[in-house]
Legacy VTK file of the C-alpha trace (Angstrom):
# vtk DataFile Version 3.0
C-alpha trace
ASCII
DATASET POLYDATA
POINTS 150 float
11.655 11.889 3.469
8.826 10.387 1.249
6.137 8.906 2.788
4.823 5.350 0.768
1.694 3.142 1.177
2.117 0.217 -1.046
-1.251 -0.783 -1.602
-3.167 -4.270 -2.840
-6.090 -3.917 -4.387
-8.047 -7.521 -4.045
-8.639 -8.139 -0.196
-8.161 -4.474 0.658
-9.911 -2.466 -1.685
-11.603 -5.392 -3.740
-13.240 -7.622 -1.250
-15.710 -10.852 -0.999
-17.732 -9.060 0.435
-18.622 -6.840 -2.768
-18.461 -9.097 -4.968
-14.289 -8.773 -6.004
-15.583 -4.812 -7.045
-13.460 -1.715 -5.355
-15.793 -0.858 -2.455
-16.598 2.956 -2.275
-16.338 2.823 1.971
-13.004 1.123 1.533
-11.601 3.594 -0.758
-12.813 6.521 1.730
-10.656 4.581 4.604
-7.818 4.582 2.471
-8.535 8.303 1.786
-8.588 8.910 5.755
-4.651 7.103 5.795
-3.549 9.775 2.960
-5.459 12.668 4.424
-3.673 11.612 7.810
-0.187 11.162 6.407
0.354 12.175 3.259
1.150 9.251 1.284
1.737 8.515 -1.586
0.296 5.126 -3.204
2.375 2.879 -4.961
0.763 -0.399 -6.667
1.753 -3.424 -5.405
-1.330 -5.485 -6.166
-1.199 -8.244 -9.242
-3.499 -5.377 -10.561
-0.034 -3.871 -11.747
0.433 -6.386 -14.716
-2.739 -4.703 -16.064
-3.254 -1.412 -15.570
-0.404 1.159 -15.266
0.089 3.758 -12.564
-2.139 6.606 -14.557
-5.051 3.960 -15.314
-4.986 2.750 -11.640
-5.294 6.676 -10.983
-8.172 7.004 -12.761
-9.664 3.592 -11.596
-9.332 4.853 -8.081
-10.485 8.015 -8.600
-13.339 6.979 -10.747
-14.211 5.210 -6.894
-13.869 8.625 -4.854
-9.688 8.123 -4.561
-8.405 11.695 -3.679
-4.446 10.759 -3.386
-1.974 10.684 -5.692
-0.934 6.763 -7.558
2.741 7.594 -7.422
4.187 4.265 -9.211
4.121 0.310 -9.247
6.346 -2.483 -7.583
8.356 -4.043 -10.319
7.486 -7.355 -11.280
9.884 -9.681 -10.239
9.647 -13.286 -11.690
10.087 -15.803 -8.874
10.258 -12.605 -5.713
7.379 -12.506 -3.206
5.416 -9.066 -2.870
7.980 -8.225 -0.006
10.617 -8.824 -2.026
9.402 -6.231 -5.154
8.554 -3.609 -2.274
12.168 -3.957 -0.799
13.766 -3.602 -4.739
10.952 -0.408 -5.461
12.157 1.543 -2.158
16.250 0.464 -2.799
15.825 2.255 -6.992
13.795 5.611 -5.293
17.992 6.151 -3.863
16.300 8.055 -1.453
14.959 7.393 2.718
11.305 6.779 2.855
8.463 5.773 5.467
5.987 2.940 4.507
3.646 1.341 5.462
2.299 -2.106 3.039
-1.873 -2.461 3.201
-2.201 -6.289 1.592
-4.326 -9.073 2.888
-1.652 -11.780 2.266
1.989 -11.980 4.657
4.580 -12.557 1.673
6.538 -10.046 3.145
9.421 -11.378 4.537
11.519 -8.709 6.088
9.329 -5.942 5.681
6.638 -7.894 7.832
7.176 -5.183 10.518
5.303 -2.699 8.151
2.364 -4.732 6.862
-1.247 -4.313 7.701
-3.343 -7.453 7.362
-6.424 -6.914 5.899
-9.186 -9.219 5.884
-9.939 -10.104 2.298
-14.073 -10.921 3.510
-14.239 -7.519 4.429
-11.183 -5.052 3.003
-9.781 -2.196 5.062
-11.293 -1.372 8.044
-11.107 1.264 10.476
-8.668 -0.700 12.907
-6.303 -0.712 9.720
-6.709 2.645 9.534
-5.603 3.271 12.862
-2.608 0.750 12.161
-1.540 2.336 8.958
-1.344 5.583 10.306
0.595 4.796 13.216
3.267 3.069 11.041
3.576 6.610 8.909
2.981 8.876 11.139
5.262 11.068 13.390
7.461 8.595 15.771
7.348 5.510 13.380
10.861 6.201 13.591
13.240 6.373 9.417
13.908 3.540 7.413
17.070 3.058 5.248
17.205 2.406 1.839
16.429 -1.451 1.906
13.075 -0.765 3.499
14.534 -2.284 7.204
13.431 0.288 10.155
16.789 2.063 11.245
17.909 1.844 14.757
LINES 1 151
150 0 1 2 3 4 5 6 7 8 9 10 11 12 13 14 15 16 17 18 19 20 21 22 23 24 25 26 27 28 29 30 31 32 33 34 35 36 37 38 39 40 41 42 43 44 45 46 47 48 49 50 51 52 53 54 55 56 57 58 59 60 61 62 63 64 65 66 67 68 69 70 71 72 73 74 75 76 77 78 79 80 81 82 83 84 85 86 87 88 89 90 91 92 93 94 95 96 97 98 99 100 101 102 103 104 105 106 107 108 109 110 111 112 113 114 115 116 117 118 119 120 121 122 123 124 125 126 127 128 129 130 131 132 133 134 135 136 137 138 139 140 141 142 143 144 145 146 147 148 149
């Protein structure tokens, strides 16, 4: 089973606080969720429209990023984020546990799996802890779709 964080760059990574710039301490948080996990990273920010998967790796890294950029939501004219997230996980054809880091709740279904960042400040250390419960060990397999088996 894969393990996925679909990640938004502007109010996680990318905050008021610094100025709309990727903040160093935030990317080292979002180290701590890979280091803890294993993740992968898929884009699901509107930085997607922009910058590919292997530019967004070197962005990232470029800002201390030590995980792997593993692919992009699709973008679907008209869908809200949850909505691109569900249709990425249903074309992988395979099970996978995620967890969505985004400061905005467009998520619909997949609600159960987001971690609400504040876009003043980015991820903190209490989204950390969030994240990492929601991939780690117990968070229990999801199907295909994206919705939490039972």
């Amino acid at each position: 089973m894969r393990t996925l964080l679909f990640l938004d760059i502007d109010g996680v990574l990318a905050h008021d606080s610094s100025g709309g710039a990727i903040d160093p301490e935030c990317v080292d948080r979002l180290n701590e969720i890979i280091g803890r996990t294993g993740a992968e990273v898929v884009i699901s920010s509107t930085w997607r429209t922009t910058h590919g998967p292997a530019e967004m790796q070197r962005v990232l890294e470029r800002r201390g990023f030590a995980g792997r950029v593993a692919g992009a939501t699709p973008v679907l004219l008209g869908k809200t984020r949850g909505e691109e997230i569900a249709s990425y996980i249903a074309a992988l054809g395979e099970d996978v546990r995620f967890a969505i880091l985004d400061d905005v709740d467009d998520m619909g279904e997949l609600a159960d799996r987001l971690v609400t960042t504040d876009e003043l400040v980015g991820l903190q250390k209490a989204d950390v802890e969030q994240a990492v419960e929601l991939l780690g060990p117990g968070c229990g397999p999801t199907d295909r779709r994206g919705a939490r088996s039972e």
